[in-house]
C-alpha beads as a LAMMPS data file, in Angstrom:
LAMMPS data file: protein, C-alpha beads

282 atoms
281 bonds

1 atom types
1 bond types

-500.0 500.0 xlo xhi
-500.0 500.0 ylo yhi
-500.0 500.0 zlo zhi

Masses

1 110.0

Atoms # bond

1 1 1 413.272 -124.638 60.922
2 1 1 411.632 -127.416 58.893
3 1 1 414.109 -127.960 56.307
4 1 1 416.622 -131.101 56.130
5 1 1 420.109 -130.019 56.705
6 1 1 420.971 -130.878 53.209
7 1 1 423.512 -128.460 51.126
8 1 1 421.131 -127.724 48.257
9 1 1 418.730 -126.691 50.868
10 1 1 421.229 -123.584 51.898
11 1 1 418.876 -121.401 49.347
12 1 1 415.483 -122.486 51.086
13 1 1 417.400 -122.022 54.702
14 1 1 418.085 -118.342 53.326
15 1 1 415.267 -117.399 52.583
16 1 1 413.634 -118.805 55.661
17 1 1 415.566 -117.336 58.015
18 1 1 415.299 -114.044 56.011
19 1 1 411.823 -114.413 56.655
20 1 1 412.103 -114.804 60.298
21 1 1 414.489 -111.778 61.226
22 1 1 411.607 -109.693 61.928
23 1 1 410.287 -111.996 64.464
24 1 1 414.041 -112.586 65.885
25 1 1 414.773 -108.815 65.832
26 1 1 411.936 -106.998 65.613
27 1 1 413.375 -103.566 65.951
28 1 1 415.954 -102.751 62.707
29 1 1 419.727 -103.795 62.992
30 1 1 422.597 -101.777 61.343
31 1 1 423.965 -104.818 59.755
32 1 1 423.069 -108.767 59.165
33 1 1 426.375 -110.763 58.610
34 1 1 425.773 -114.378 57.427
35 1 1 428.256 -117.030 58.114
36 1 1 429.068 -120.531 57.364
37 1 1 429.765 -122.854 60.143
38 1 1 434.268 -122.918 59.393
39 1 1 434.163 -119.109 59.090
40 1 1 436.025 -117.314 61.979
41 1 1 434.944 -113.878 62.007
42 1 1 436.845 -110.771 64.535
43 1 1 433.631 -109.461 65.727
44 1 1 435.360 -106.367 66.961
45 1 1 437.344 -105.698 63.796
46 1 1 434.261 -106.025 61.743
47 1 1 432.277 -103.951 63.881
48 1 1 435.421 -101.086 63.956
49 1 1 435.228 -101.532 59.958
50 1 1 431.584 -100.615 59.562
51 1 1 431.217 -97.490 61.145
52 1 1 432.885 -96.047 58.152
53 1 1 430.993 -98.032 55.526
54 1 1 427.271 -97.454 54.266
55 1 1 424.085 -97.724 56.744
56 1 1 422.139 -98.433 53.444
57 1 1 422.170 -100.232 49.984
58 1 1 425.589 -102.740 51.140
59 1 1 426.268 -105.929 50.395
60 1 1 429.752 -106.849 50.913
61 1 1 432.178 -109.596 51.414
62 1 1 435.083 -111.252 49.304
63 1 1 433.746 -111.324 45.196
64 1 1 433.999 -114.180 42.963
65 1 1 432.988 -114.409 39.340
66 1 1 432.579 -118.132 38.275
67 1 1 430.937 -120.127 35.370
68 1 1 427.900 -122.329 35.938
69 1 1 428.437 -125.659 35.908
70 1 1 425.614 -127.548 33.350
71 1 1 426.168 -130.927 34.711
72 1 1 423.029 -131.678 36.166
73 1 1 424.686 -134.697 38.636
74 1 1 426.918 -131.701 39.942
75 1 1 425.760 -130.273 43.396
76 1 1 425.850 -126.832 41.608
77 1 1 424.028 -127.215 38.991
78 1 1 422.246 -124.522 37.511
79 1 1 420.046 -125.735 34.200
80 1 1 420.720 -122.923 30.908
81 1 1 416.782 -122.489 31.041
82 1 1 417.237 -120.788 34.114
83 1 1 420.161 -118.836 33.920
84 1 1 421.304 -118.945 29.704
85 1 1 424.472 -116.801 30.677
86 1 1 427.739 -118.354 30.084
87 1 1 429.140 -116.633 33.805
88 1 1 428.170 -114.968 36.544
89 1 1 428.333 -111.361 36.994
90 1 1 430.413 -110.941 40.442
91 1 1 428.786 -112.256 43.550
92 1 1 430.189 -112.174 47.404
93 1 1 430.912 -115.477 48.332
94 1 1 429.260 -117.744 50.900
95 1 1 431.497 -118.047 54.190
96 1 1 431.020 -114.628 54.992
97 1 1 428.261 -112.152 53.565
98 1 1 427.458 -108.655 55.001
99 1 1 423.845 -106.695 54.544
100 1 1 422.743 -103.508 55.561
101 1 1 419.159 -103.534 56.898
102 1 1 417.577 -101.992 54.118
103 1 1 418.810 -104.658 51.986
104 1 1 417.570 -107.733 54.127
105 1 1 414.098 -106.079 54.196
106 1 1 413.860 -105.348 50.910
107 1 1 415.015 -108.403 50.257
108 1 1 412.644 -110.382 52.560
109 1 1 409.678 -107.654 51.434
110 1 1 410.368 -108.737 47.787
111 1 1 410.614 -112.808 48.676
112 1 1 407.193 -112.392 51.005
113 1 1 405.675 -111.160 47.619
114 1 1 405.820 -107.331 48.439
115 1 1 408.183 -106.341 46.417
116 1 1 406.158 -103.749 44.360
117 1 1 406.931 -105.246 41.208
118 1 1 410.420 -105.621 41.480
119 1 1 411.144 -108.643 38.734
120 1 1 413.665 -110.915 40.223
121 1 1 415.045 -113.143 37.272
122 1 1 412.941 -116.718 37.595
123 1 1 413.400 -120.163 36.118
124 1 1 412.180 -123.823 36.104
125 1 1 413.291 -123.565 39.672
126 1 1 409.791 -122.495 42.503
127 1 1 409.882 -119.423 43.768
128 1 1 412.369 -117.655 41.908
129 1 1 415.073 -120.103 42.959
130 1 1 417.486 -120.086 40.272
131 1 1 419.518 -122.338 41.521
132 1 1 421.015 -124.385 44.898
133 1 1 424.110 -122.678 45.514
134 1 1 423.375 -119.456 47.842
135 1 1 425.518 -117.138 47.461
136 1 1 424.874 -117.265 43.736
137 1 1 421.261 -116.782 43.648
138 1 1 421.576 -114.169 47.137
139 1 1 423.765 -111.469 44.132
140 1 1 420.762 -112.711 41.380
141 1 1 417.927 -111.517 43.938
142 1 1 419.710 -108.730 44.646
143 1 1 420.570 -107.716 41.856
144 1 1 417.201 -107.577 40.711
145 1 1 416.887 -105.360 43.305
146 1 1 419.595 -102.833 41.930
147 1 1 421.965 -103.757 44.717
148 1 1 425.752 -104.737 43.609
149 1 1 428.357 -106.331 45.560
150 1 1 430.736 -104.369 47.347
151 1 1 434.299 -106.500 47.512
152 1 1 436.258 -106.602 50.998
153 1 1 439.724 -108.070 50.928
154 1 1 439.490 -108.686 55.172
155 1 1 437.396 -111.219 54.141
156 1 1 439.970 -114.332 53.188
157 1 1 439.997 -118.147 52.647
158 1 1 442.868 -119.200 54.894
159 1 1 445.229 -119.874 52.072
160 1 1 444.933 -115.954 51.162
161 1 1 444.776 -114.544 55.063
162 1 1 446.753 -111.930 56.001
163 1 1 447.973 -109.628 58.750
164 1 1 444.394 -107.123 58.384
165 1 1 441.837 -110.300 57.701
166 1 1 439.142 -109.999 59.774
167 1 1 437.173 -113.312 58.945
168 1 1 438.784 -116.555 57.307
169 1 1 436.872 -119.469 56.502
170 1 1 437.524 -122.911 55.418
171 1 1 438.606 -122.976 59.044
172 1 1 439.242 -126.539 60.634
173 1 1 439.248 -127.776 64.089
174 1 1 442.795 -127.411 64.519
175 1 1 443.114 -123.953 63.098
176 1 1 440.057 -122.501 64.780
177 1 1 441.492 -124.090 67.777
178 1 1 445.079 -121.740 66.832
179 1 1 442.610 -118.675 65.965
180 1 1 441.717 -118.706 69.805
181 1 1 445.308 -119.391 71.189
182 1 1 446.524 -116.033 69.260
183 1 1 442.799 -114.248 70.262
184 1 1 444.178 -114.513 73.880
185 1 1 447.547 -112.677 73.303
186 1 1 445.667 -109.816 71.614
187 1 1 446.347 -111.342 67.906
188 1 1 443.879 -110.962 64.867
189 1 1 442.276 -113.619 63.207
190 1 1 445.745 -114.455 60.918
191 1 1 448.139 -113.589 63.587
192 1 1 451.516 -115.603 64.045
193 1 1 449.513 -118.650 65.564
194 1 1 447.762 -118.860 62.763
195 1 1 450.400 -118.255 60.044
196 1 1 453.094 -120.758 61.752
197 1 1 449.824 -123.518 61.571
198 1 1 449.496 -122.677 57.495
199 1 1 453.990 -122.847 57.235
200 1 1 454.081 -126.411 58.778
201 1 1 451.091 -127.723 56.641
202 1 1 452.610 -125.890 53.325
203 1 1 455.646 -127.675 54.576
204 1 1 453.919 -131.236 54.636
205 1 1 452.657 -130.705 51.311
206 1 1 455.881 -129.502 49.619
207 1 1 454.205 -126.311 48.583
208 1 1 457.259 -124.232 48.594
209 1 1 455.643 -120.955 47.673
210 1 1 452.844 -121.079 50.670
211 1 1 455.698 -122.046 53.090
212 1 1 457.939 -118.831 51.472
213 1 1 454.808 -116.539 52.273
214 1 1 454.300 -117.686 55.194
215 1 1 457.742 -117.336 56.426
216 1 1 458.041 -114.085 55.139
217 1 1 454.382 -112.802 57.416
218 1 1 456.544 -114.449 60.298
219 1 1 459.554 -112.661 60.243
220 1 1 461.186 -116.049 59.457
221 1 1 462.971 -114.183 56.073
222 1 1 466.234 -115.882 56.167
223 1 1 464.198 -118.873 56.255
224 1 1 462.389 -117.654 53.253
225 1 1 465.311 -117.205 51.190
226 1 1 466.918 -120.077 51.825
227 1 1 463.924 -121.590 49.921
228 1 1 463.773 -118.940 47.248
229 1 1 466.970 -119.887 46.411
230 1 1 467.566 -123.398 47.330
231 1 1 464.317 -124.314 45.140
232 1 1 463.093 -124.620 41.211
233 1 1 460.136 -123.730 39.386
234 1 1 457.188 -123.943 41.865
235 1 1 453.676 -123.665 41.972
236 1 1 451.394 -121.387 44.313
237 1 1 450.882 -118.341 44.888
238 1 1 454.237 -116.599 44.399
239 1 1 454.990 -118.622 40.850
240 1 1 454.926 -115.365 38.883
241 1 1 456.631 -113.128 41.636
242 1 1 459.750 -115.180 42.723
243 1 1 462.944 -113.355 40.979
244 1 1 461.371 -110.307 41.743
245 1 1 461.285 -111.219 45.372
246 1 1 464.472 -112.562 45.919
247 1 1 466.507 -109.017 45.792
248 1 1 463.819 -108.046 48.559
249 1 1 464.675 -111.032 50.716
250 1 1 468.420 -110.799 49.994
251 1 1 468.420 -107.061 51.131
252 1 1 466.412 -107.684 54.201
253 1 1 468.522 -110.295 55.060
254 1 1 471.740 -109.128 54.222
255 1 1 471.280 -105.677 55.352
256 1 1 468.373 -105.618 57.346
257 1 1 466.641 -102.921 54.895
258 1 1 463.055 -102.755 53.534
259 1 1 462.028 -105.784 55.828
260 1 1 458.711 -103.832 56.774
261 1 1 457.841 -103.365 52.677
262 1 1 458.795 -106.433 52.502
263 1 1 455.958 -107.676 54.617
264 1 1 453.899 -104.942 53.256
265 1 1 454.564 -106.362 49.753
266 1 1 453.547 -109.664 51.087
267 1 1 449.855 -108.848 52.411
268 1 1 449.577 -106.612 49.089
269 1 1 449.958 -109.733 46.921
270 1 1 447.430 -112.155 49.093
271 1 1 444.929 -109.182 49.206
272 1 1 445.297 -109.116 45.479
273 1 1 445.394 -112.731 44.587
274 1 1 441.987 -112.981 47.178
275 1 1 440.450 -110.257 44.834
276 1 1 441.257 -111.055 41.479
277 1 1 440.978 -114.986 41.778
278 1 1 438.732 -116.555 39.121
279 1 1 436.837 -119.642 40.098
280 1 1 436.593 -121.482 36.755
281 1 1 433.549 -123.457 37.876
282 1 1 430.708 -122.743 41.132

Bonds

1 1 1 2
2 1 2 3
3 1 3 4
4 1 4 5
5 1 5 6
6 1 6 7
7 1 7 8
8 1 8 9
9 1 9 10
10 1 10 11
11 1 11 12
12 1 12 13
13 1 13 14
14 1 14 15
15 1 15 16
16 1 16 17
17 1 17 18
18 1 18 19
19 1 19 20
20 1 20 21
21 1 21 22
22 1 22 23
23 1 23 24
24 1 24 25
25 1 25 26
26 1 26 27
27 1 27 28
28 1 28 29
29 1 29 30
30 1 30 31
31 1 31 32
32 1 32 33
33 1 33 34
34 1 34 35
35 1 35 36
36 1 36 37
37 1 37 38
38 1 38 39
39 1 39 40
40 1 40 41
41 1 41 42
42 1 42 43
43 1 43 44
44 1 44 45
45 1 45 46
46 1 46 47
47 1 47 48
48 1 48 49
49 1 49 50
50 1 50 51
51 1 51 52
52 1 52 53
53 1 53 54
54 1 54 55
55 1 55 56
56 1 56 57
57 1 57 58
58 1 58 59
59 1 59 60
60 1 60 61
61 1 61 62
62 1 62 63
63 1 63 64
64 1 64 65
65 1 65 66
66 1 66 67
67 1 67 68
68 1 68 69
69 1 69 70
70 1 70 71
71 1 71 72
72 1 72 73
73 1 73 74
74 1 74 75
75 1 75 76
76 1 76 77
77 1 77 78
78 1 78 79
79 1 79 80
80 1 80 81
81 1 81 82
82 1 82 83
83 1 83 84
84 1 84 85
85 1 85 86
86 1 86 87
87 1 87 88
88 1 88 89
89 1 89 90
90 1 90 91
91 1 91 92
92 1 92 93
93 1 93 94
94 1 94 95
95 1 95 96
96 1 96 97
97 1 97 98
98 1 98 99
99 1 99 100
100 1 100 101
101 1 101 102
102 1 102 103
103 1 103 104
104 1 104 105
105 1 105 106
106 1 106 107
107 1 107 108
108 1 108 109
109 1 109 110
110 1 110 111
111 1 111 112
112 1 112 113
113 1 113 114
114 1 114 115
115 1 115 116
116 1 116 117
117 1 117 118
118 1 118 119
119 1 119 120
120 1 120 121
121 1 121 122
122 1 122 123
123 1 123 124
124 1 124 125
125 1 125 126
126 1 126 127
127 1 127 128
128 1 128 129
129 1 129 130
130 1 130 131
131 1 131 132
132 1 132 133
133 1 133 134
134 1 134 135
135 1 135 136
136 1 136 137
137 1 137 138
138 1 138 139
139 1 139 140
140 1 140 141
141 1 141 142
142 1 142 143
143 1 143 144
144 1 144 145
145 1 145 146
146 1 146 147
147 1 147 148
148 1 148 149
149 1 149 150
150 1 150 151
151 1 151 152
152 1 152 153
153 1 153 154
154 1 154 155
155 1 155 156
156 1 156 157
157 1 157 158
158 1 158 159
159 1 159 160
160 1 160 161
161 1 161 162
162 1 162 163
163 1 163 164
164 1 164 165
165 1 165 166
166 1 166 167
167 1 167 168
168 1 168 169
169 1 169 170
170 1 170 171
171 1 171 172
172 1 172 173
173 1 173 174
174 1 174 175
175 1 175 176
176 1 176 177
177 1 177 178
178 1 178 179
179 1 179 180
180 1 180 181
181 1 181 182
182 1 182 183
183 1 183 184
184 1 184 185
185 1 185 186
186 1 186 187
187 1 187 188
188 1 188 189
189 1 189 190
190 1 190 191
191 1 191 192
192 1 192 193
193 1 193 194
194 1 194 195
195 1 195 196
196 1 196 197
197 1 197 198
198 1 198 199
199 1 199 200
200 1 200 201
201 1 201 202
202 1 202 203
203 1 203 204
204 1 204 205
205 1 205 206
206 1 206 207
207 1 207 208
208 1 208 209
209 1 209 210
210 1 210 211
211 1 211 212
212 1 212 213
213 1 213 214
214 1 214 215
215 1 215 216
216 1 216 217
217 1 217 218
218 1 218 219
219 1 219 220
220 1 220 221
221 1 221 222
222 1 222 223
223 1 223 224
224 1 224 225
225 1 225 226
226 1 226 227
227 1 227 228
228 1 228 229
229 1 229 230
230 1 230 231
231 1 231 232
232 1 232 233
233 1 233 234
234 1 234 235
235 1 235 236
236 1 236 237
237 1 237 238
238 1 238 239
239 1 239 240
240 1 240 241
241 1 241 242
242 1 242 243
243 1 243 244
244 1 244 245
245 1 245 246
246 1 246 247
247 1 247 248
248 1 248 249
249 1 249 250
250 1 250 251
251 1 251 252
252 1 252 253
253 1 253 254
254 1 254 255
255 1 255 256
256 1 256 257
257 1 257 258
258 1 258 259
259 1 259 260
260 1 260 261
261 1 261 262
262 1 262 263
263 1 263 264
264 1 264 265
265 1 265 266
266 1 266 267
267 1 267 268
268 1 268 269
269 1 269 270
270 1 270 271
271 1 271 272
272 1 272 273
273 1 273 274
274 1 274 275
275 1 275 276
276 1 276 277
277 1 277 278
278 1 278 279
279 1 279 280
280 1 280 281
281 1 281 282
């Protein structure tokens, strides 16, 4: 398409290429799943997932809330003329975005100039373009449209993957290149290829609590411990949780009991950090 490959052009690319899915696909599709370029998706997985989730009205992925950023040199700026709200109500971010039909039509019927009066909340920006950061102004058209966000925590950044993750962005050479290697034994997209890759670079970057996690998803536990207990105050993603999981670890690895809540525990707390984390700024 005719638009520079320039990040705040990801809105115009949008809606372009929402434009062209009926000449792409002209008979209707279950399900439109948008991805950026480092996002690593298990097609298969996915696929499994949505035959028990809604044919219409869905929009789903991993949810962020986040505060617009007013400084107008900022590549996500978004001016208080067009959007006066001090935050944004909850949005799916970018890497990974799913849409029932019905939504991408309505969406595209609405952005063609169809949309039966449907307002859509405008600005200074043309077109209805609130602002250049997608994934912002995709939840502000359709939420216009009465359609909310639906959170998924198999969604994941690879810092918060875990054992069900079915798509994990922010995905480098090197760890897309691991992705594959465990894809060929049968693994999912944060299998043990993947999780020994995120260890050793938690390890280069003294991040004790990542390399704990890690460990722990492994099997590595006396490993884990070892650190636990060998280490001081920390920061990461197990800060808040370490005394209460050191009697875990020390049972597992002293008597070999509750190892599998143990892991359990483990993909509980990265599912939950992955929901409930609050990006101060988009």
């Amino acid at each position: 398409m005719p638009i520079p490959d320039l990040y705040r052009n990801n809105v115009l690319k949008l809606r372009s290429v929402v434009s062209l899915l009926p000449e792409l696909f002209p008979a209707p599709f279950d399900y439109l799943l948008k991805l950026d370029d480092d996002a690593f998706p298990d097609v298969p997985a996915i696929l499994a997932t949505l035959q028990e989730k809604p044919q219409n009205r869905y929009y789903a992925g991993l949810t962020f809330t986040a505060r617009p950023v007013r400084d107008p040199e900022h590549k996500n700026y978004v001016s208080e003329a067009c959007f006066p709200d001090s935050a944004f109500e909850p949005f799916v971010y970018g890497p990974g975005v799913l849409l029932s039909w019905d939504v991408v039509e309505q969406l595209r019927s609405h952005l063609e100039g169809g949309g039966g009066g449907v307002m859509i909340r405008d600005g200074e920006g043309e077109d209805g373009i609130c602002c250049d950061v997608d994934d912002v102004q995709l939840s502000i058209w359709l939420r216009g449209l009465g359609v909310e966000p639906a959170h998924s925590d198999v969604f994941s950044g690879k810092r918060n993957c875990h054992r069900a993750s079915q798509l994990v962005f922010d995905v480098s050479e090197e760890l897309a290149a691991e992705i594959w290697a465990g894809r060929e034994r049968g693994e999912g997209v944060c299998g043990s290829a993947v999780q020994k890759l995120l260890m050793e670079k938690a390890d280069e970057k003294g991040d004790v609590n990542e390399g704990v996690v890690r460990r722990i998803a492994l099997g590595r536990f006396e490993e884990a411990l070892g650190m636990l207990e060998g280490d001081g105050d920390g920061e990461g993603v197990l800060t808040a949780n370490r005394v209460a999981l050191l009697e875990p670890l020390r049972a597992c690895v002293r008597a070999n009991v509750g190892c599998d809540a143990l892991l359990d525990a483990i993909d509980k707390s990265l599912r939950h950090i992955t929901r409930e984390t609050q990006v101060p700024e988009w």
